[in-house]
Structures are given as structure tokens and as C-alpha cells.
C-alpha positions in Angstrom: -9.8 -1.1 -23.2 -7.1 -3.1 -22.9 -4.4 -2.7 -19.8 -0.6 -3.3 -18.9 0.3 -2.8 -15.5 4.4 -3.3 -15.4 4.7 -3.3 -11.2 8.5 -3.5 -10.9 8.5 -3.7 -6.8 10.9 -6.8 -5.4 8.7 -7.5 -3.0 5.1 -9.2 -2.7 2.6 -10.3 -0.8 1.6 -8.3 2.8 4.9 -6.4 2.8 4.7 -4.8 -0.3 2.8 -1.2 -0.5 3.7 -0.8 -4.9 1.5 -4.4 -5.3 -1.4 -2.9 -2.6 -2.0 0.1 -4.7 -1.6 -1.3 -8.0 -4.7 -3.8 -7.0 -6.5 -1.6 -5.7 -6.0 0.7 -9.0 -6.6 -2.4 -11.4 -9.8 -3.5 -9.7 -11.4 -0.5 -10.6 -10.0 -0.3 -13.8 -11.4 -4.0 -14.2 -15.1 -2.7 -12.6 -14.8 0.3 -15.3 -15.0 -3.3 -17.8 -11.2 -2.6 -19.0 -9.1 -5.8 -19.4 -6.1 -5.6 -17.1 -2.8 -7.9 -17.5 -0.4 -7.8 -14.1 3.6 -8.5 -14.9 5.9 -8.5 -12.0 9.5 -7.4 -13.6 11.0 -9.8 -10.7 9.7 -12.6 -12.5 11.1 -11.3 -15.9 14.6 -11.8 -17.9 15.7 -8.4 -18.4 18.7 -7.9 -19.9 20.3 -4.4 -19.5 20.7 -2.1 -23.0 23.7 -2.9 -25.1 24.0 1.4 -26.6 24.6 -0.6 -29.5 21.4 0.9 -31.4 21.2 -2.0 -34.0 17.3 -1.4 -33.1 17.6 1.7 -34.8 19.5 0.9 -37.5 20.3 -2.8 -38.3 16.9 -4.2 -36.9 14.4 -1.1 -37.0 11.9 -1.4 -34.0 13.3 -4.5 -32.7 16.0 -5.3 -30.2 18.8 -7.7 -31.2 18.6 -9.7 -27.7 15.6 -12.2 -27.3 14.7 -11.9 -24.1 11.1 -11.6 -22.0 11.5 -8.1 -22.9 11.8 -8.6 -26.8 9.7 -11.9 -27.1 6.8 -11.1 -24.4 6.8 -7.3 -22.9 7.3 -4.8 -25.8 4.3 -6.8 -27.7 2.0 -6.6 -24.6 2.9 -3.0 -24.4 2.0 -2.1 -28.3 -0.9 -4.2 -27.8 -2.3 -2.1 -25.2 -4.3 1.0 -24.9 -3.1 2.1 -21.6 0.3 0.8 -19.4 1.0 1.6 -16.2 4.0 1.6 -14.7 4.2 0.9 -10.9 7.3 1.5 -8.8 8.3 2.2 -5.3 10.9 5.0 -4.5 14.1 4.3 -4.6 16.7 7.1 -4.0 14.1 9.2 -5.0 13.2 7.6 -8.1 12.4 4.4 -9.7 14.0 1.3 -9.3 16.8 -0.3 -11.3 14.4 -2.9 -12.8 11.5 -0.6 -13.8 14.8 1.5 -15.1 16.2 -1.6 -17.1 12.7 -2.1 -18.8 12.0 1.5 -20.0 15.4 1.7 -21.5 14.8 -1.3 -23.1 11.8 0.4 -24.7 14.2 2.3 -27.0 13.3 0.6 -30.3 9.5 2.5 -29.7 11.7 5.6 -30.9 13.4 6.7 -34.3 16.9 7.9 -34.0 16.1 11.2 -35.6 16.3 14.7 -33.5 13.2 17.0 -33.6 13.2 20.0 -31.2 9.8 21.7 -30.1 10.1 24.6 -28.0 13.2 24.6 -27.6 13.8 20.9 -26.2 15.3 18.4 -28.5 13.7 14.5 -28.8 13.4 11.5 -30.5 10.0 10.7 -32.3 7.7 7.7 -31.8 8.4 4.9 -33.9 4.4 4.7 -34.3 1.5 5.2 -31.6 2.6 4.3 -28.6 -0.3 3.5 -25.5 -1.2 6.3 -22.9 1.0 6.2 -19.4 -0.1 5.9 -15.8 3.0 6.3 -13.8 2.6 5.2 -9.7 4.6 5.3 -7.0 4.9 4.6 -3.0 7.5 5.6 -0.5 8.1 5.8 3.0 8.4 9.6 3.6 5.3 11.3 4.9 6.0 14.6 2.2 4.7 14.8 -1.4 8.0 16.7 -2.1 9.9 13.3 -2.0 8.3 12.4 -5.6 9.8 15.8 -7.1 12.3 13.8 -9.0 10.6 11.4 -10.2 7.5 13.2 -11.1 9.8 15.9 -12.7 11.5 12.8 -15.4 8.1 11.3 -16.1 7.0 14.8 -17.4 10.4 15.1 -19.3 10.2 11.7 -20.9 6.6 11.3 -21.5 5.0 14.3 -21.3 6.3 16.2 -24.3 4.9 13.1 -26.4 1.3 13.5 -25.0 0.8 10.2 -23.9 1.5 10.7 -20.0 -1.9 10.7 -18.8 -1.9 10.4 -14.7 0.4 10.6 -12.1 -0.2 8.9 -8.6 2.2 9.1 -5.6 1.3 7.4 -2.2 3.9 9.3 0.6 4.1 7.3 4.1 2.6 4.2 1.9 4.2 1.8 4.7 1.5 3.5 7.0 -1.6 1.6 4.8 0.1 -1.6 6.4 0.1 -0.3 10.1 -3.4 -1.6 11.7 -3.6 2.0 14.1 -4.2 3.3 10.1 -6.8 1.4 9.0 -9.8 3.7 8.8 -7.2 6.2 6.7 -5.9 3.2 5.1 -9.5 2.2 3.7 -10.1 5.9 2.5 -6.7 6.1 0.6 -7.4 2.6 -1.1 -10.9 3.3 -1.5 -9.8 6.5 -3.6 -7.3 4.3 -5.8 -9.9 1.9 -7.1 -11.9 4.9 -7.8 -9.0 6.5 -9.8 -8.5 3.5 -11.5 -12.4 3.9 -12.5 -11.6 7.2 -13.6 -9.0 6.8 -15.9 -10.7 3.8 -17.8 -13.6 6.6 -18.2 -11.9 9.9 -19.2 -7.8 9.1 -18.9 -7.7 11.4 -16.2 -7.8 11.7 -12.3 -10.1 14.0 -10.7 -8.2 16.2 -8.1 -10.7 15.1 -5.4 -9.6 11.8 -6.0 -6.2 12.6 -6.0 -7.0 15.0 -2.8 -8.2 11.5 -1.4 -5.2 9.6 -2.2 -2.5 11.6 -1.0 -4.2 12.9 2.5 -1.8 12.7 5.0 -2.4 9.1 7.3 -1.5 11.1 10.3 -1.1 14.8 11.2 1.3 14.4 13.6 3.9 12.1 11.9 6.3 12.2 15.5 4.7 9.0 16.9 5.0 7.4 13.2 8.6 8.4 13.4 9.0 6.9 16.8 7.3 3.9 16.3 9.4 3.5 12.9 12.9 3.8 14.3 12.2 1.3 17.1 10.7 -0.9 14.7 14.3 -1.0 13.2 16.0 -1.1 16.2 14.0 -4.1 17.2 15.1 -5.6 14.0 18.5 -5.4 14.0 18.1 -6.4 17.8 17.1 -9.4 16.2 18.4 -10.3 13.6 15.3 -9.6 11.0 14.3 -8.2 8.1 11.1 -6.1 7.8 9.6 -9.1 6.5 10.9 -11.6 8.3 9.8 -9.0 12.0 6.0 -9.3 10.1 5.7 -13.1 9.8 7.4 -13.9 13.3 4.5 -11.1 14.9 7.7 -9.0 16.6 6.7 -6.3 18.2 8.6 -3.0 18.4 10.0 -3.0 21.9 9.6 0.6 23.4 13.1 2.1 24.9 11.3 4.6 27.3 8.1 4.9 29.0 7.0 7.7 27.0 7.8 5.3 23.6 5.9 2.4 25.6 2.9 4.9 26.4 2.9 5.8 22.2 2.7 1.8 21.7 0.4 0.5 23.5 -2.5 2.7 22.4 -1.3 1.8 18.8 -2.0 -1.7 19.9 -5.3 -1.5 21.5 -8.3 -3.5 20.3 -11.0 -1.6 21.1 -14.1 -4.6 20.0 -12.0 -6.7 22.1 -12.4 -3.9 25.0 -16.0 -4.1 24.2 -17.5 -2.1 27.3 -14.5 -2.5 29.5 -14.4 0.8 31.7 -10.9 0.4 33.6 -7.7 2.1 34.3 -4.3 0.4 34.3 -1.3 1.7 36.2 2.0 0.7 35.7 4.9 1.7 37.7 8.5 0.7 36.4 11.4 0.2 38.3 15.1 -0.2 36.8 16.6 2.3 34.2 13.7 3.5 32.9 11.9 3.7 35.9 8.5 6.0 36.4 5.0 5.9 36.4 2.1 5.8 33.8 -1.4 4.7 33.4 -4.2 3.9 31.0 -7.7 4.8 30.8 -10.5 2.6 29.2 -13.7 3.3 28.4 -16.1 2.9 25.6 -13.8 1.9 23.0 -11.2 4.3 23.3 -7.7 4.3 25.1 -6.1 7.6 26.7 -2.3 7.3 28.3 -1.4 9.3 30.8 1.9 10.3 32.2 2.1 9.3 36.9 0.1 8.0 38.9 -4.0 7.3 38.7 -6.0 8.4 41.7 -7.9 5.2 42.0 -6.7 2.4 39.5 -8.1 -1.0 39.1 -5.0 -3.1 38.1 -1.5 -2.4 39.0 1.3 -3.0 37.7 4.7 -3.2 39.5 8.0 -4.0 37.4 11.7 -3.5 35.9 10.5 -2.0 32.9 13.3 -4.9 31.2 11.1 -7.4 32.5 7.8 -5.8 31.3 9.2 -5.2 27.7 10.1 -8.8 27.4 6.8 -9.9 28.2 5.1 -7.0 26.1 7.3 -8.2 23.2 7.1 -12.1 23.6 10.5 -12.9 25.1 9.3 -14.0 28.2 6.1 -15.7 29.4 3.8 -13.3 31.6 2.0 -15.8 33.9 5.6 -17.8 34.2 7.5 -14.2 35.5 4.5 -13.1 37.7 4.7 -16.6 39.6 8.4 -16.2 39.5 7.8 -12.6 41.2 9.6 -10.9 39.0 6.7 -8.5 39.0 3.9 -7.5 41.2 0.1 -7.3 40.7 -2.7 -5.9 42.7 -6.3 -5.1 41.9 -8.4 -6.9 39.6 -6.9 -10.3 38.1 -9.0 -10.7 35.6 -8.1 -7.8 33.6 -4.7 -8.8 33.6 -5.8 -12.1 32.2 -7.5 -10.0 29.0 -4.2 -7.9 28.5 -3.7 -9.9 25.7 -7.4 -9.9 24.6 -7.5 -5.9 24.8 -4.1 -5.4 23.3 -2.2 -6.8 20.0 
């Protein structure tokens, strides 16, 4: 079987969710012996359509602009037994480039009007190849692909060849390291659609069950951890991107947003068999009390004061969020006494061991 994957996503590499599915989809289409080509539309010249429909008339089939659209794409497409076509959500549909290509695909049809129960369209020019449309987006809901699910079953589905459908909601989540046992499931799932469809052009609902569970049932920390995530970027001065390769770190804006963070960032083979509870005690404008228990790999926060803690920590909580988030140098600040420690030293040393 021969495969086009069309990902039309701007972005690559770590930061891109569209590109993590769509590999994760073509390796198993590739273990399922199916031979799988990869364009990225940002690399393409894509002209936008003229509405001039000289490829219905003047050049049947064929667009009049030569172009990687013309010259490379449409071939690879009628070549193929199977395309998919990968896009994240934008506005609550594809993008403009995966847009731009698909109207470009307009000399696949004949200009002729056919209605079939009670909807008017234009036939295929000829066969065309079965469709896999995929999509990611940010929002934790299914209901955020209605639109978009709703046009591909419009466009595609009244011609037979729309085949399978896979949305990924909260797909920023599969990045986020507190994820990754979720993360491995989701993507585990996508190379076994990909599998699947090779097999029987079709994906079983329990894959699709397996896709689309929900990273988190409680989506309020998510939410929390999100928004200070941007607010730490434009703090900054960063893009998404550009916060990922510098290692930022969102900087909490509360205690109770510090207490959701720093169990988010805890590493529990670093902890190892560390049994130990942490108190912290902030002074300032966000001043209060909270604490941390450790103990065999797992982290609990908890709101006041520990009975009996084994490291204490005494500071502005300023101060403590610049040295959480890299803007100032712990060991330089404690021997400036801008904060205070009793109880076991070395513990403090690990902080950065146990948390990342």
C-alpha cells in the first residue's frame, strides 16, 4: 500500500503535537509493511486558487500554475492508495495551508452537478485515494473538532473515500512530562491505529477509545499551569518555543499555584527512597505556609504547617520564585540571607536533584 501523509502544521520538531501524532500514526502504518511518504506543506510553494477553472475547461485535470502543487503533490496524491491529511486546529478548523492545498485539489473533480439525496456535488475526475483526516488542539473537549469533523464528512464523505477520523483534544498535554504514562498510552494507540487502517481502512473504537481518553480528569491544574505558562512568557519576552529551549519554568503567582507546580515537577527516581517533608513558609505578598511530603516515590502538598519537618524553608515568596524559576542563584541568596534554612542541609542540596 502506498501512503501520503500531507502534515500542514508550521511548526516542527519537540513543539509540534500534529508531527508527534502523524509519526506515531505512520510507524505503524510502516510496521503494517505500507510505504509511507511525509510532506510538510511549510516546505511547499503553494499558490492560492485562481476561480479561474481553466482546470475544468481549458486544461481538464490539470491546473494552469506550475507549482509544487501541480508538478510534485497532486501526482503523489493519484499515486497513492491512501493520504492523510494532518492538521492542527485552527479557529476550529484546519489551517490556511492544509486549506490552500485541498482547494488546489479542484482539477480531481468534473464541473458537472449531480445531486444524491437531496445534496448537490461535483463528481470525481477518476478514482481518487481513501482519506485519513487528523487533528490536534489545545482544548481538553472532543466537541472542539465538531466543525471540522462536520466539513470532512461533507466534502469527503458523500464520495466514499473518507475512511477514518482521528482528533487528539488537550494534544499540548503529550508534551508535559507530569503526562507521560497517559502520553505513552495515547501514542501507543496511534501507531496501533495506523496498523489498523493499513489492515482493514478502518479504526477500531477501542483504539479510538484509547486515543482520545482524557490526559487528566481534572483539567483545573492543566488550566492553571497553562495560563501561568503564558504569563511567564510574555513576562519574558518568549514564545512557546523559544520558553522550551531556554528550560523557563512557569513562575507560580500564589502559593496554592506553587503547591500545583512543584508536584508537576518532582522526579520521583531521583527521590529514590527519600522519606522527607519540606516546609516552606513565605513572607511578603503572598505570604503563608505549606509543606511537602516524600516518600516512596510519591509527592503529597499540603496546605500550613508540618508537625515535625525535616527542612525548612523561610522566605519572600519573590525571592523563592526567582530561584524556583532560574533568575537568581540559590546558594548565592541563602549566603546573602535573603532566606533562611533549618534542618537537614543536605536535602536542600538535592532540591534540584528531586525536582525539574
Amino acid at each position: 500500500m502506498k501512503i501520503l501523509t500531507v502534515n500542514s502544521s508550521p511548526r516542527t520538531g519537540v513543539g509540534s503535537s500534529t508531527e508527534l501524532l502523524v509519526n506515531h500514526l505512520v510507524q505503524g502504518m510502516r510496521e503494517a509493511d505500507a510505504e509511507v511518504r511525509i510532506v510538510n506543506l511549510w516546505e511547499k510553494n503553494i499558490k492560492p486558487c485562481l476561480g479561474c477553472f481553466s482546470c475544468w475547461v481549458k486544461t481538464p485535470g490539470y491546473c494552469i500554475q506550475k507549482d509544487d502543487v501541480t508538478n510534485e503533490l497532486l501526482p503523489k496524491l493519484l499515486a497513492s492508495d491512501l493520504v492523510v491529511y494532518a492538521t492542527p486546529l485552527y479557529h476550529f478548523l484546519m489551517n490556511a495551508s492544509m486549506k490552500a492545498f485541498i482547494e488546489r485539489t479542484l482539477p480531481l473533480l468534473e464541473p458537472f452537478l449531480v445531486a444524491r439525496e437531496g445534496k448537490t456535488y461535483h463528481p470525481l475526475r477518476g478514482k481518487h485515494p481513501r482519506m485519513v483526516f487528523l487533528s490536534v488542539a489545545g482544548f481538553p473537549e472532543m466537541s472542539v473538532f465538531d466543525e471540522l469533523a462536520f466539513w470532512a464528512n461533507s466534502v469527503y464523505g458523500k464520495h466514499g473515500i473518507l475512511v477514518a477520523q482521528i482528533y487528539r483534544p488537550m494534544a499540548e498535554g503529550l508534551l508535559v512530562p507530569v503526562f507521560e504514562s497517559k502520553a505513552k498510552e495515547i501514542l501507543e494507540a496511534t501507531v496501533q491505529a495506523g496498523r489498523e487502517i493499513v489492515a482493514s481502512m478502518a479504526v477500531s473504537p477501542e483504539t479510538m477509545e484509547r486515543i482520545t481518553q482524557p490526559l487528566a480528569e481534572d483539567t483545573g491544574p492543566s488550566f492553571t499551569m497553562a495560563n501561568l505558562m503564558w504569563k511567564t512568557c510574555i513576562a519574558e519576552g518568549v514564545t512557546p518555543r523559544e520558553f522550551t529551549e531556554k528550560g523557563l519554568v512557569p513562575r507560580p503567582d500564589s502559593i496554592e499555584s506553587f503547591m500545583m507546580l512543584m508536584p508537576m515537577g518532582f522526579k520521583p527516581e531521583a527521590a529514590g527512597d527519600t522519606r522527607a517533608v519540606v516546609q516552606f513558609r513565605f513572607s511578603g505578598g503572598e505570604g503563608g505556609s505549606c509543606h511537602f511530603r516524600i516518600e516512596k516515590g510519591r509527592i503529597e502538598a499540603v496546605q500550613g504547617e508540618a508537625a515535625d519537618p525535616d527542612l525548612t524553608i523561610e522566605s519572600p515568596f519573590e525571592v523563592w520564585m526567582d530561584i524556583m524559576t532560574g533568575k537568581a542563584d540559590g546558594e548565592q541568596m541563602l549566603m546573602a540571607r535573603k532566606y533562611e534554612v533549618h534542618g537537614d542541609p543536605a536535602l536542600l542540596m538535592r532540591m534540584n536533584e528531586i525536582f525539574g
